[in-house]
C-alpha positions in Angstrom: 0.0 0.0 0.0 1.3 3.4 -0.9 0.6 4.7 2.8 3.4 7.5 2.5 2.2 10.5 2.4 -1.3 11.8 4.4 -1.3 12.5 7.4 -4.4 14.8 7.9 -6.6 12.6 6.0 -7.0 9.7 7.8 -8.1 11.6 11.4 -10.8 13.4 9.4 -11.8 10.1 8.0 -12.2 8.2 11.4 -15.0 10.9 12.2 -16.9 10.3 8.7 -16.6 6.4 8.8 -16.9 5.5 12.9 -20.7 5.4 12.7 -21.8 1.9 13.0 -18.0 0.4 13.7 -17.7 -1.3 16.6 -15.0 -3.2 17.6 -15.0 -7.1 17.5 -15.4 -9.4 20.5 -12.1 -11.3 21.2 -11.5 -14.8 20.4 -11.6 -17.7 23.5 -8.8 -19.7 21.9 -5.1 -18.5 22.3 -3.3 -18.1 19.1 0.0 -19.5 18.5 3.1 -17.1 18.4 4.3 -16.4 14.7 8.0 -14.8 13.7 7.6 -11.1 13.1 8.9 -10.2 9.7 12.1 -8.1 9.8 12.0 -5.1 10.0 14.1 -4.3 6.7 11.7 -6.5 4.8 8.4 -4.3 6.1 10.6 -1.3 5.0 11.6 -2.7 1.6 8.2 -4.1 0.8 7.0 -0.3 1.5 9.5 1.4 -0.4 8.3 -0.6 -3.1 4.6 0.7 -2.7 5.8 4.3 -2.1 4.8 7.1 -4.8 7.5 9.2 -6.4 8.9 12.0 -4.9 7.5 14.7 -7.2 3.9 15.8 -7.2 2.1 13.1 -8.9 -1.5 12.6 -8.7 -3.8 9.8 -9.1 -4.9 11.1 -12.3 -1.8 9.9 -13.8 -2.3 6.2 -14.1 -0.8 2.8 -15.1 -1.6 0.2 -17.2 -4.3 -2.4 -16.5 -2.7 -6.0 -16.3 -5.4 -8.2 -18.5 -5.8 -10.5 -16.1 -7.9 -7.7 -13.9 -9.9 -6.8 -17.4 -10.8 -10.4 -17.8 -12.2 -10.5 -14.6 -14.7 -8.2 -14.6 -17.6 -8.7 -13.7 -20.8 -8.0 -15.9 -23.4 -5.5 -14.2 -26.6 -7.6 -12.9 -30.2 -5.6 -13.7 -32.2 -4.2 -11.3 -36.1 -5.5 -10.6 -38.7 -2.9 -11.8 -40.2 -1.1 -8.8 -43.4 0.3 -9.2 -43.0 3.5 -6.2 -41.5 7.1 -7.1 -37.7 6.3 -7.7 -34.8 8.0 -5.7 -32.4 10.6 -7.7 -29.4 7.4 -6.6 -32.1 4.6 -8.2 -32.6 6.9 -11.0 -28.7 7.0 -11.8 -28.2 3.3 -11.3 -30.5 2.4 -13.8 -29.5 5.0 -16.2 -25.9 3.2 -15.7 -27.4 0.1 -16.6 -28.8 1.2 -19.9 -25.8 3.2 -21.1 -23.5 -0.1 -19.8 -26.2 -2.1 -22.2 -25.6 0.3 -24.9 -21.9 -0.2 -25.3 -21.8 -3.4 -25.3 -22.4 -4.0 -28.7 -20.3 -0.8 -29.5 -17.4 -1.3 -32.0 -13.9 0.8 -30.8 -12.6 2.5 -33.7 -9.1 1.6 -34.2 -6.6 3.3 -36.8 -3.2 2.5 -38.3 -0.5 4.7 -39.4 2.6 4.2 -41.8 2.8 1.2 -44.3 4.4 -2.1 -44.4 4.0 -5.4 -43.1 3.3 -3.9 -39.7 1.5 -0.7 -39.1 1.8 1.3 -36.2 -1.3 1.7 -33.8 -2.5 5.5 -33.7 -3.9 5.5 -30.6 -6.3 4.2 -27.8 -10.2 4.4 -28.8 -12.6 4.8 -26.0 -16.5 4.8 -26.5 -18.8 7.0 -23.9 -22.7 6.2 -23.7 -24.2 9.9 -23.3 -27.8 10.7 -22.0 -29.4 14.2 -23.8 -31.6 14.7 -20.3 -33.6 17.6 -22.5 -34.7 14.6 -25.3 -34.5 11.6 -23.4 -32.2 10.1 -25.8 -28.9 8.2 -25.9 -26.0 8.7 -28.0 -22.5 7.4 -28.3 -19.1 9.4 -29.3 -15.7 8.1 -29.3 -11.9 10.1 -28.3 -8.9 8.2 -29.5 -5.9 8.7 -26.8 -3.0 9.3 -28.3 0.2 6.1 -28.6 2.7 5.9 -27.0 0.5 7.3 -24.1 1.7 11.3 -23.4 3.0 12.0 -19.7 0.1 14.1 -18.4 -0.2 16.3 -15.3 -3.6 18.0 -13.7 -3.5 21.6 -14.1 -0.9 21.9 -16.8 -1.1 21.2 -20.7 -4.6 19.8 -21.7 -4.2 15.7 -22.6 -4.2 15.5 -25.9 -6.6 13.5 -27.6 -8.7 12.8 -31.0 -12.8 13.3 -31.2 -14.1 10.7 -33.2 -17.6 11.5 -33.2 -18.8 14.8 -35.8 -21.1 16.9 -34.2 -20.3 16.5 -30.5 -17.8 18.6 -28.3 -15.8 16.5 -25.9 -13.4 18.1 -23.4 -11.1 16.3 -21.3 -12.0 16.4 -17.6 -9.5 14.0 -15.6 -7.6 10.8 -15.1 -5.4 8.7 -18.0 -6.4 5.8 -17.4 -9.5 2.5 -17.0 -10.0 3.8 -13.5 -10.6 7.6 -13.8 -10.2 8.9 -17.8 -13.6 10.7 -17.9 -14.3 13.6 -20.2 -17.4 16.0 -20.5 -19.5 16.3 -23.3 -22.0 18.7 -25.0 -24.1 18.7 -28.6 -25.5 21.6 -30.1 -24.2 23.9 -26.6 -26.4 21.3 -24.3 -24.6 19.4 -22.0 -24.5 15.5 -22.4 -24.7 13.4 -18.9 -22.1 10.2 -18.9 -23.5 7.1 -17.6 -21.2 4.7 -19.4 -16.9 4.2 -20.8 -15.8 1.5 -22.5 -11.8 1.2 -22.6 -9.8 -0.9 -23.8 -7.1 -2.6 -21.8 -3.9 -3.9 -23.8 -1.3 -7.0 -23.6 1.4 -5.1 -21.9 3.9 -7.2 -23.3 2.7 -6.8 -26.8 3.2 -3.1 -26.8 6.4 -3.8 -25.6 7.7 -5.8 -28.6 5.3 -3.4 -30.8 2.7 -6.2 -32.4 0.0 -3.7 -33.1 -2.4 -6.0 -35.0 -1.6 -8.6 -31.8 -2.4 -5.6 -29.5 -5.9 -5.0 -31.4 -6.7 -8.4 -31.5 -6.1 -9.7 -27.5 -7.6 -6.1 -26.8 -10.3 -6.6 -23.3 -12.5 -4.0 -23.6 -13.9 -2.8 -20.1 -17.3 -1.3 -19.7 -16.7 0.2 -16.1 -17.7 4.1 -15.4 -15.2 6.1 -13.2 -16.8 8.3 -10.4 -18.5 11.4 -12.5 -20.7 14.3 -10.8 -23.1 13.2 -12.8 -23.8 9.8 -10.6 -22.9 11.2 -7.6 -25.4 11.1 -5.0 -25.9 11.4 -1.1 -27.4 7.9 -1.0 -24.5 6.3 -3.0 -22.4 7.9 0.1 -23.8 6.6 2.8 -24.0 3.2 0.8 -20.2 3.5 0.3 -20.0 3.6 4.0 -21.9 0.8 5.3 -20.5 -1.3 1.9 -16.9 -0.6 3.6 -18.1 -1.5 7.1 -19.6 -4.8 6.3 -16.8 -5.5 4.3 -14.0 -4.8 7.1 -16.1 -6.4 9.5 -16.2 -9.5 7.4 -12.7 -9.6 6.6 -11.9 -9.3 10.1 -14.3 -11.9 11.4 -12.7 -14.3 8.6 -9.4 -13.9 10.1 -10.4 -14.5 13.5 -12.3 -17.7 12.6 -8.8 -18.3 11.6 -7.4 -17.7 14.4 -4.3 -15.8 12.8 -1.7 -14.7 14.9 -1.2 -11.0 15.5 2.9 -10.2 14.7 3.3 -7.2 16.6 1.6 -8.5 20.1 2.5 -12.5 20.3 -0.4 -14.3 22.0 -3.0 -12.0 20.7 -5.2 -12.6 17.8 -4.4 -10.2 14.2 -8.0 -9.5 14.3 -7.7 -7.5 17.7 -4.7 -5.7 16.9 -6.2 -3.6 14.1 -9.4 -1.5 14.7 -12.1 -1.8 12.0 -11.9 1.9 11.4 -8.6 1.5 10.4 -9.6 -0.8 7.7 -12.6 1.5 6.4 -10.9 4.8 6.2 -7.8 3.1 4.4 -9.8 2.2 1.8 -11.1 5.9 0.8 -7.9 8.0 1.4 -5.9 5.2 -0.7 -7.6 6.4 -3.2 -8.3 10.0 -2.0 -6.2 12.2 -4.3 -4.7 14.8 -2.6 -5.2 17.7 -4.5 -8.5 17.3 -4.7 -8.5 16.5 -0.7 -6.6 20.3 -0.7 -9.7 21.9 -3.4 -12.5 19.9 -2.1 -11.5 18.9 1.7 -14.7 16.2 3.1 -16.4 16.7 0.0 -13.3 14.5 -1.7 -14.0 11.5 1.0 -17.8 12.0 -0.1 -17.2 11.1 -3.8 -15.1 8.8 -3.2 -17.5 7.1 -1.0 -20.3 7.4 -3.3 -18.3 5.7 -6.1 -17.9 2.8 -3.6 -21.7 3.0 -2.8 -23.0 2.3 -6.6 -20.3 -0.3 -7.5 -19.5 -1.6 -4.3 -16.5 -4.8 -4.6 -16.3 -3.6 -8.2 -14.8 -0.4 -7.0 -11.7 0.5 -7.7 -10.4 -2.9 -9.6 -8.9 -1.3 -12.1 -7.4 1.7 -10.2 -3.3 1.5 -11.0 -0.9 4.0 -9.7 2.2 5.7 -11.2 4.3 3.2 -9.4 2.2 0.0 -10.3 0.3 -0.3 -7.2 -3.1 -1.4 -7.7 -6.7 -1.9 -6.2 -8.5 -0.6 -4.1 -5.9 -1.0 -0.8 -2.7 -0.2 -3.7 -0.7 -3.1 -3.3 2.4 -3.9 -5.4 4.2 -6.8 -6.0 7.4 -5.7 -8.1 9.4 -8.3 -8.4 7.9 -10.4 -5.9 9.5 -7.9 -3.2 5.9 -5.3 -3.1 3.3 -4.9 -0.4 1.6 -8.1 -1.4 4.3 -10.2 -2.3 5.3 -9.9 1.7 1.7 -10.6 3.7 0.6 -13.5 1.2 4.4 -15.0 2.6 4.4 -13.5 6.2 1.0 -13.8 7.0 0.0 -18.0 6.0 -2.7 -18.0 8.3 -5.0 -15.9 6.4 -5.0 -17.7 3.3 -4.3 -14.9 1.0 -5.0 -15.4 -2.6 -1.6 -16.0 -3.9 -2.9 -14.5 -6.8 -1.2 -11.0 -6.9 -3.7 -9.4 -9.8 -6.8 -11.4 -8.0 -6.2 -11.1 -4.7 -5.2 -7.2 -4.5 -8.4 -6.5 -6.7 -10.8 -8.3 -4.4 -11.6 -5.7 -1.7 -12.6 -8.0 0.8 -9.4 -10.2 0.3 -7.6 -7.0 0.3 -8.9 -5.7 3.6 -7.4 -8.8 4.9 -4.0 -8.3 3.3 -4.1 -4.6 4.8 -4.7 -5.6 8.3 -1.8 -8.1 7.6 0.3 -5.8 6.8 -0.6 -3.2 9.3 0.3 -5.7 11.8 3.5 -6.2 10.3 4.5 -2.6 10.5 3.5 -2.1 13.8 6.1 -5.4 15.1 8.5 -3.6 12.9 8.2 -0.2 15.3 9.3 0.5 18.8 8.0 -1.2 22.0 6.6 2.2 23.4 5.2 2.9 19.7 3.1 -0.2 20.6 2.3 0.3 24.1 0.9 3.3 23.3 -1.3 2.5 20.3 -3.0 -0.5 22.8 -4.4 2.5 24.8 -5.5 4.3 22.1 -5.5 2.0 18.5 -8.2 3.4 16.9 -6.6 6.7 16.7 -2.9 5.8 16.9 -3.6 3.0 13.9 -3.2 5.9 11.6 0.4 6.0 12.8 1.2 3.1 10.1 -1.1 4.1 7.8 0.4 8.1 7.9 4.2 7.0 8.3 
């Protein structure tokens, strides 16, 4: 996890999410006293997960592996309900129907130069737009540019193709499946997005420059990134109690597991980390923090409410600038990340060994975090941890902040 740089965030966050956590009852059974992981391997498996030292933002995102595009999961239809729907029930469906729509939708690839093996222009993405004034859908595609252009927020505009005659398009944010989203308008009335699809490419057929290959192994993603336009106050609260149950489960799993907590022998992992820990590391991991700085609670909020309409399928395909991914960040770089070291220090949890599965699953990845928490705490000083027992809900940021 990429748990380097905020400091603020996470004791703001402990007041938004500590409604409804409570902690968990302890276990009867005594646990059985595990080896604590160096402490040099807790700090290498960090530096590995830490982002670079300039002012990068989450905007600026990596490539999807295609085993996380092959994965996804296809959106399930809501029943008809036959009351007054709710602006956040209104939104889902709408979701639904532009999903629906792009399905079928062709991405528009082109090929410069000549030869035996033409060189792929760009990267097409497909955007299912609602006209609210006509009731009417409509789809227009961008081409990003290849090879992809370093972009920064608040500097040049990204660069990028419109596909579609007749409609205005303006870049908005993000570079990659997680967050690219762009605004669009027809005629000078705005159109509302309620559906992307992007394609993810074979990393290592870009690398040895098969273009046709590239086109061919393409997964296209239908997955919307967080947009004004769907957020919604009850999408927020959702995220919250989604994030709750979740930790609470993970946590519950690990005690039935009875895995042994690193940094206190004879206690169980599941008592050493607060459930609020858990919850608020899962909205300031992917927090950016310019917008915390612009938008302060209202950040937490919309990332919350992305959480509350697609719930475990948040945040899958989320990918840092230094190749940490999900929604917790974990990196396995050489087998020497974040993940790499619980799924090997922590045996008792039964960690997917699966680094692209099991860091993409948000309830397997709440597990790893609390794992790795735990590590990082038996890797401090003995006062550090005598003073987080009194206090662990507040001083479990300490890990989370250092």
């Amino acid at each position: 996890m990429s748990m380097m740089k905020k400091t603020a965030l996470p004791l703001m966050l402990l007041c938004l999410l500590c409604a409804g956590c409570a902690t968990t009852g302890g276990g009867t059974e005594e646990p059985t006293v595990t080896e604590a992981a160096p402490a040099a391997e807790v700090a290498e498996a960090i530096e590995e997960a830490a982002p670079p030292a300039d002012d990068s933002s989450k905007q600026e995102e990596g490539e999807v592996a295609i085993p996380v595009a092959e994965s996804e999961q296809p959106t399930q239809p809501t029943e008809t309900v036959i009351v007054k729907a709710t602006r956040h029930q209104v939104i889902h469906d709408l979701v639904a129907e532009g999903q629906t729509l792009l399905r079928d939708v062709e991405l528009q690839y082109f090929f410069t130069g000549k030869g035996k093996n033409p060189v792929l222009r760009g990267r097409p993405v497909a955007f299912a737009l609602w006209n609210e004034e006509k009731q009417e859908w409509s789809v227009a595609q961008i081409e990003l540019p290849r090879p992809p252009v370093r972009w920064k927020p608040g500097r040049k505009p990204l660069p990028f193709r419109n596909l579609t005659p007749g409609i205005e398009a303006r870049h908005v944010k993000g570079t990659g499946a997680e967050r690219l989203m762009f605004s669009f308008s027809q005629d000078g009335n705005p159109l509302k997005v309620y559906g992307r699809k992007f394609p993810v490419f074979d990393n290592n057929l870009l690398k040895r420059k098969q273009w046709k290959a590239v086109v061919q192994t393409a997964k296209p993603i239908v997955y919307l990134p967080f947009t004004e336009d769907t957020f919604d106050p009850g999408f927020v609260s959702g995220g919250k109690e989604f994030l709750v149950s979740t930790a609470r489960q993970a946590i519950e799993e690990l005690r039935l597991a009875q895995v042994p907590s690193a940094a206190f022998p004879g206690e169980l992992l599941a008592d050493s980390i607060p459930l609020q820990v858990v919850t608020t590391l899962a909205v300031i991991e992917q927090t950016d923090d310019k917008d915390y700085v612009e938008k302060q609670a209202l950040a937490f909020d919309e990332v919350l409410s992305q959480y509350g309409r697609k719930q475990e399928e948040a945040y899958r395909y989320s990918v840092s600038s230094a190749n940490a991914i999900g929604p917790m960040q974990f990196t396995n770089r050489r087998g020497k990340g974040t993940y790499a070291l619980v799924v090997r220090r922590c045996p008792a949890a039964k960690l997917d060994p699966n680094f692209e599965r099991g860091a993409t699953n948000l309830l397997n990845a709440m597990k790893a975090a609390v794992c790795l928490l735990d590590l990082e705490l038996a890797a401090m000083r003995a006062d550090i941890r005598t003073a987080y027992l009194a206090n662990p809900a507040v001083l479990g940021i300490f890990p989370v902040a250092a």
